[in-house]
C-alpha positions as CSV (number, residue, x, y, z in Angstrom):
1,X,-1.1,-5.2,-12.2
2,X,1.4,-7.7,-11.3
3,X,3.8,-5.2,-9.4
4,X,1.0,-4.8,-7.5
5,X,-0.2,-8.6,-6.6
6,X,3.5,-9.0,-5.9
7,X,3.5,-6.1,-3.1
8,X,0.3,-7.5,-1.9
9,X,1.6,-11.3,-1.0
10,X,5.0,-9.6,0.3
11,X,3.2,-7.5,2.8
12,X,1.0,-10.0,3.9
13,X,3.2,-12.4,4.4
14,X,5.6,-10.2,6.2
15,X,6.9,-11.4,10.2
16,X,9.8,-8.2,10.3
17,X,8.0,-7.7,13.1
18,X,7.1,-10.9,14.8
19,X,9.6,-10.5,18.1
20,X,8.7,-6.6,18.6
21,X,4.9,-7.2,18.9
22,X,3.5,-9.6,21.4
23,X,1.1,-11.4,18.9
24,X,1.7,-12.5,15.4
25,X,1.9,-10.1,12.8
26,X,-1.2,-10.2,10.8
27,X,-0.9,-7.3,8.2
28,X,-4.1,-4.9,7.5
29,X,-4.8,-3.4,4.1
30,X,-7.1,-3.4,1.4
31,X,-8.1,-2.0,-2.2
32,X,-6.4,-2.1,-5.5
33,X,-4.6,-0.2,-8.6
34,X,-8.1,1.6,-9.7
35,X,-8.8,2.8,-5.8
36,X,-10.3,6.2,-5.9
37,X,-9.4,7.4,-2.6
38,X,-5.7,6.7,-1.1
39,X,-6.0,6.7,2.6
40,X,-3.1,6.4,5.0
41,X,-3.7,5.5,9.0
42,X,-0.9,5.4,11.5
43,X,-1.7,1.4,12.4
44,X,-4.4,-0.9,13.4
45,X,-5.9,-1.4,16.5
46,X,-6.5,-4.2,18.4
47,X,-10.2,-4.9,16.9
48,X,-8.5,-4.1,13.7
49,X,-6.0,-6.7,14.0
50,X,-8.8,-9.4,15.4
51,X,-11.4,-9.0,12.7
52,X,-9.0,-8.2,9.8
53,X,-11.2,-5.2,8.2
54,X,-9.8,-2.0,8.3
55,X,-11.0,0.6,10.7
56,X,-13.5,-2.1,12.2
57,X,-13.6,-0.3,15.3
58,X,-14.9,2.9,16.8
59,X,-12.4,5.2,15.5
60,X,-13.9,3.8,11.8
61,X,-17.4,4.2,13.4
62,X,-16.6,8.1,13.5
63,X,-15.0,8.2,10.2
64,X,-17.2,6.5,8.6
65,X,-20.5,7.7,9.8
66,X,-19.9,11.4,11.5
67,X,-17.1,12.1,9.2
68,X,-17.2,10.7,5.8
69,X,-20.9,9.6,5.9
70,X,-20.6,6.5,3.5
71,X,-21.5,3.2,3.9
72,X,-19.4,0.2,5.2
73,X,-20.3,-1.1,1.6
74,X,-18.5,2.1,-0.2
75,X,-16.0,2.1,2.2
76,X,-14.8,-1.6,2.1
77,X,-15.3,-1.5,-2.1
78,X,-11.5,-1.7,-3.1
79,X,-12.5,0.1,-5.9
80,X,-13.0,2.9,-3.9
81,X,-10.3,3.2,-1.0
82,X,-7.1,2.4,-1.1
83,X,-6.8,1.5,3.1
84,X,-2.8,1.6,4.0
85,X,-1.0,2.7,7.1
86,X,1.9,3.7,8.4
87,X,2.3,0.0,10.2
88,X,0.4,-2.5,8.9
89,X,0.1,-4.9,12.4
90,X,-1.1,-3.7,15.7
91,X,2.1,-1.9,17.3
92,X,0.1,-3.0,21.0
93,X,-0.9,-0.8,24.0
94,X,1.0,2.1,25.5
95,X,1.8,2.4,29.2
96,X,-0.8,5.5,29.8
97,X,-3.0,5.6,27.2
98,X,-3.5,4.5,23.6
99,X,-1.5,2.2,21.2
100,X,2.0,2.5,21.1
101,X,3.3,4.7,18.1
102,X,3.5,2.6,14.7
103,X,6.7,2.0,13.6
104,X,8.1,3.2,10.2
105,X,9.8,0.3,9.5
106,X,6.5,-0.9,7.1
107,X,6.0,2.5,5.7
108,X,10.0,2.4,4.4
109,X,9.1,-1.1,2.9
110,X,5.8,-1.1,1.5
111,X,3.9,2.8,1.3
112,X,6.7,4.1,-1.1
113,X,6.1,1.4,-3.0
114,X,2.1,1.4,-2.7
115,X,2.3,5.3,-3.6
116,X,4.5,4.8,-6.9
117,X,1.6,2.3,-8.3
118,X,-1.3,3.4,-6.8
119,X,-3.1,6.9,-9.1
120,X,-5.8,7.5,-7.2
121,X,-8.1,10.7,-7.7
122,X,-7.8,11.6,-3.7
123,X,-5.3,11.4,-0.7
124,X,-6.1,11.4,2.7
125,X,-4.0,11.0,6.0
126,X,-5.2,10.1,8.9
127,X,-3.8,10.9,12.4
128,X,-0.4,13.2,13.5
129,X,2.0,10.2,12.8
130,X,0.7,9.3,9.9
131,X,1.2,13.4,8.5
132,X,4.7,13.4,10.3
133,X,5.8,10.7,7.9
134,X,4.5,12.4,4.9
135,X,4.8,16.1,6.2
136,X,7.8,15.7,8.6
137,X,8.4,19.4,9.3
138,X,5.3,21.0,9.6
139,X,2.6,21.7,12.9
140,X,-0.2,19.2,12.3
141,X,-2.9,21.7,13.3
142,X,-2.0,24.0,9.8
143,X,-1.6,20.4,8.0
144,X,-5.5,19.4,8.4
145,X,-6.7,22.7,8.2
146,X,-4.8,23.5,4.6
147,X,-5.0,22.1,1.5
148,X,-2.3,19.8,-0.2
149,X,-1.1,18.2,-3.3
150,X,0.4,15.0,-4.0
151,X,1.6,13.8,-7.3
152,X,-0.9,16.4,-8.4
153,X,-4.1,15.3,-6.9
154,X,-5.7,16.8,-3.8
155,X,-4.4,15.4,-0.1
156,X,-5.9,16.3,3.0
157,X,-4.9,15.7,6.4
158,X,-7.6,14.8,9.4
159,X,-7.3,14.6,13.1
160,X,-7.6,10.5,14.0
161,X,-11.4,9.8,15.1
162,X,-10.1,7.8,17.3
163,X,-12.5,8.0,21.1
164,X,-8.7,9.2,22.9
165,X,-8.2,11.9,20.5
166,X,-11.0,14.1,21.5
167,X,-9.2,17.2,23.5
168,X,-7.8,18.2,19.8
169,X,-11.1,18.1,18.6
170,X,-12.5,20.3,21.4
171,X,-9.6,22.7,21.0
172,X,-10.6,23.1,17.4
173,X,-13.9,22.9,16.9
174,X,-14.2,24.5,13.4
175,X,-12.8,21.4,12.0
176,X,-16.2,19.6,12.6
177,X,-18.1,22.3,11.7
178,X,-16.6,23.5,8.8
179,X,-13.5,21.5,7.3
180,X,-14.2,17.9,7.7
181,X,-17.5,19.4,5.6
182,X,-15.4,20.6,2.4
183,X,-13.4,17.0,2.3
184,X,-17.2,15.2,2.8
185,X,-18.1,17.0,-0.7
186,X,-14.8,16.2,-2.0
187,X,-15.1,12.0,-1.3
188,X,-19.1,12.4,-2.1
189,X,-17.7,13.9,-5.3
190,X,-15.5,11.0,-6.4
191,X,-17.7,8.3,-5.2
192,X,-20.6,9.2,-7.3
């Protein structure tokens, strides 16, 4: 798909960015037109941004193996996932804790874009900045535990696996024991 390819070399070779961050942009994505599963992050991390693999790092350890239980091999397969965010580059470290919030300014330019060409069977956003941008008027607690539609496929919404994000995750409990259970069948169904 040449739309596609085209959106690919302009977001990789994008520096909007280059004298907000304090490295050089290095933009983090992955997958194709056929992707299965369309997942949206909020931004890289730091490990992210060093190795160049998309949720290399522990919060991807989580997804990955607690939450999803797929392989690195299924996950990486661009045939599979789709792997945008809301800010493709590391946005760099807050002054308390965590990174600092991505900003939109990638989502305006390249996720519209990635959303009208991508038809995937499955969406799934990934952290409360990332379901802002796509839900920007509703709590984020009722977004993960409710089920959505987009362009008439299912979209679900999880909490960020992230190591920092784990007093939402003690404050709701039944999301690991009984939601993020329901989505596992869902991916396990489409990866088969």
């Amino acid at each position: 798909m040449k739309k596609l390819d085209n959106l690919k070399k302009d977001i990789l070779s994008c520096k909007v960015c280059k004298d907000i961050f304090e490295h050089d942009p290095n933009p983090i994505f992955q997958g194709n037109e056929h992707s299965h599963i369309f997942q949206i992050g909020q931004a890289p991390s730091r490990t992210v941004m060093e190795t160049g693999k998309p949720f290399n790092d522990a919060s991807g350890k989580k997804l990955l193996n607690d939450w999803y239980q797929i392989t690195r091999e299924q996950f990486y397969d661009p045939d599979n996932f789709y792997i945008a965010s809301i800010a493709r580059c590391y946005p760099g470290k807050a002054k308390r804790t965590g990174d600092n919030p991505p900003p939109i300014s990638c989502a305006k330019r390249f996720l519209n874009k990635e959303l009208e060409l991508i038809e995937p069977d499955l969406y799934i956003i990934i952290g409360a900045y990332a379901a802002k941008w796509v839900f920007p008027d509703t709590d984020f607690t009722t977004l993960v535990f409710q089920n959505h539609f987009f362009h008439k496929k299912p979209l679900y919404v999880l909490p960020h696996p992230s190591p920092l994000n784990r007093k939402w995750l003690k404050d709701h409990p039944e999301f690991e024991k009984q939601r993020i259970l329901e989505i596992r069948e869902k991916i396990h169904d489409i990866l088969r």
